[in-house]
C-alpha positions in Angstrom: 2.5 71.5 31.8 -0.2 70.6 34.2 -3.9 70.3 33.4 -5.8 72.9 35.8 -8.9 71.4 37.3 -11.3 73.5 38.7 -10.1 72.5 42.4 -8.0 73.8 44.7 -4.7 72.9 44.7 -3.2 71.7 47.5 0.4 70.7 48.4 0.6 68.4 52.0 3.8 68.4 53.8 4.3 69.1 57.9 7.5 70.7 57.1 6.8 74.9 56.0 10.2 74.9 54.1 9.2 71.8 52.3 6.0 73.0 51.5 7.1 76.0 49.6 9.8 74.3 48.0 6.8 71.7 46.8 4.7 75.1 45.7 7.8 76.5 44.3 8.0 73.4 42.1 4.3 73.2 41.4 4.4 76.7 40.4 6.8 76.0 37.3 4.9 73.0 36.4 1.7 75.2 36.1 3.4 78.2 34.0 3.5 80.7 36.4 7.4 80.9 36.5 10.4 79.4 34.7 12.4 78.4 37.6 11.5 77.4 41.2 13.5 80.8 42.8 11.4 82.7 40.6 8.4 81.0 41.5 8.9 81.7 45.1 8.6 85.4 45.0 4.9 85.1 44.2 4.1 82.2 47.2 2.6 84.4 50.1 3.3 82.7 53.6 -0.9 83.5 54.7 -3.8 84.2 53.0 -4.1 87.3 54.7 -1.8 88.5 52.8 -3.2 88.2 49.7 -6.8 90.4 48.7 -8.7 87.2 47.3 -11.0 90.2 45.9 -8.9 90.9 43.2 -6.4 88.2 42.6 -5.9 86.4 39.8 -4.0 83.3 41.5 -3.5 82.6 44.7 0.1 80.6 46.2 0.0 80.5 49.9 2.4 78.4 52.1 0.8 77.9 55.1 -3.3 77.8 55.0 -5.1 76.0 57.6 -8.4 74.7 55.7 -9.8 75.1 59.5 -9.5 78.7 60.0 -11.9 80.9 57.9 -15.3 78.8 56.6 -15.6 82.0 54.5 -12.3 82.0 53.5 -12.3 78.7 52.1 -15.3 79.3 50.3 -14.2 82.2 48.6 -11.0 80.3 47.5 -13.3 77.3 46.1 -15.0 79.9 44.0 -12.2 81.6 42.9 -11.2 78.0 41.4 -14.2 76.7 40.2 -14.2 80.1 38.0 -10.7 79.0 36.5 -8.0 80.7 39.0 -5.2 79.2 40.2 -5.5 78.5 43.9 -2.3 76.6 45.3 -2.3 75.9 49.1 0.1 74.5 51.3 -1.1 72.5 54.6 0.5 70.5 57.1 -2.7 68.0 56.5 -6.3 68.4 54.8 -9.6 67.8 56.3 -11.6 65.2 55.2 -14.2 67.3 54.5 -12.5 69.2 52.1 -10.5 66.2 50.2 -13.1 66.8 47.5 -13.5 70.1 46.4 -9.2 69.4 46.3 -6.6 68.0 44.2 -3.6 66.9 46.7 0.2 66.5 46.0 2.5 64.8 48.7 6.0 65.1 48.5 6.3 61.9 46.2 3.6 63.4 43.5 6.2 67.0 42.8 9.8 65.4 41.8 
């Protein structure tokens, strides 16, 4: 099982299928399901999707670090109290590469 940092967790691939197949696996590693097919029912594919408010982990497939300032804040609180925040992004912002933990498509076997 994986150690859970108080970062975000975020999965880089420029393929979407790829990237929840790589959050899929991620997910089992970190507990949250037993198998990958089970672990992609709780991946959302936006953040919108998901009320941040009163999650308890977030998986999202396709987050652009870019979008929201407010957004991202919210999810770096949310993970620097403990939560589970996975992301997936086609690439991450410098500025951002340290409130992260990254996995490429090598790091998730």
């Amino acid at each position: 099982m994986l150690k859970k940092e108080h970062k975000i967790l975020v999965v880089v691939s420029p393929d979407p299928v790829e990237r929840k197949q790589l959050l899929s696996r991620l997910a089992v590693r970190l507990g949250f399901a037993r198998i990958p097919s089970d672990a992609a029912k709780i991946i959302s594919n936006d953040i919108f999707s998901i009320d941040l408010a009163t999650a308890y982990f977030v998986f999202c497939s396709n987050y652009n670090f870019r979008g929201a300032v407010l957004t991202n804040q919210r999810l770096y609180e949310m993970a620097a109290r403990g939560l589970c925040v996975v992301v997936g992004v086609r690439s991450i912002p410098r500025e951002y590469e340290f409130i992260c933990r990254v996995f490429y498509p090598e790091d998730l076997p």
